[in-house]
C-alpha positions in Angstrom: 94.0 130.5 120.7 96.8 131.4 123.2 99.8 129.8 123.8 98.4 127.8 127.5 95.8 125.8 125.4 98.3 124.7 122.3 100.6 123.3 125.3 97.1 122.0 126.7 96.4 119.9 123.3 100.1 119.1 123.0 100.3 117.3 126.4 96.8 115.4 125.7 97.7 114.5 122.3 101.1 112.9 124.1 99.3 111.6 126.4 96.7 109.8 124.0 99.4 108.4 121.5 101.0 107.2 124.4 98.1 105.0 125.9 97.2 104.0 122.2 100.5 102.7 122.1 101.3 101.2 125.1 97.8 99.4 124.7 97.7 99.1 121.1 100.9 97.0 120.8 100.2 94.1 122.9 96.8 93.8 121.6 97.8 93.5 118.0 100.8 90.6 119.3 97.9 89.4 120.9 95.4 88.6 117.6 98.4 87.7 115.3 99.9 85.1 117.8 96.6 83.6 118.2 96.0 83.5 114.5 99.3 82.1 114.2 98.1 79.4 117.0 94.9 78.2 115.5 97.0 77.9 111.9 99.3 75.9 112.9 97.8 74.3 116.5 100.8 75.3 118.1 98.6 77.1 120.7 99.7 79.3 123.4 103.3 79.0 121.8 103.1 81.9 119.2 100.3 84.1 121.9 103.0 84.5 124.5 105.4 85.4 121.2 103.2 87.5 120.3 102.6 89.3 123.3 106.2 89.7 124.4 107.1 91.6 120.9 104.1 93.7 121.1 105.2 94.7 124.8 108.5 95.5 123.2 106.8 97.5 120.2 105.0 99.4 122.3 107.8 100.2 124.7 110.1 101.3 121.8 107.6 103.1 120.2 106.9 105.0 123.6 109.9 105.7 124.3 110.9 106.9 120.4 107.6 109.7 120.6 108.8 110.9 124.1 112.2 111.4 122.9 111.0 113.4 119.7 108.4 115.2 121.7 111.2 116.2 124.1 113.7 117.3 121.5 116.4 114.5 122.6 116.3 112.4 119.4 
């Protein structure tokens, strides 16, 4: 394999942890914070809780792969 497709399957792979993330974050602060609602029937309180730390999560997490990948960490 030449050195165009490993840069090829380096950017995709980037590309895919990045979406997984961005995606994956919110999602999972979605399902805990309404777990945590129907617990203790405190709903949307602990959704929008939630939701806000998995944006943040997500964000860092971005952020912390792109810097690696980049060499600034």
């Amino acid at each position: 394999m030449n050195r165009n497709h490993r840069g090829s399957f380096r950017a995709i792979g980037l590309t895919s942890a990045i979406s997984s993330q961005l995606a994956g974050g919110p999602l999972a602060g979605i399902f805990i914070g309404k777990w945590v609602d129907e617990q203790f029937a405190t709903s949307p309180l602990f959704l929008i809780i939630g939701l806000l730390a998995g944006l943040g999560t997500g964000t860092y997490g971005t952020i912390h792969l792109v810097r690696k990948y980049t060499g600034d960490d």
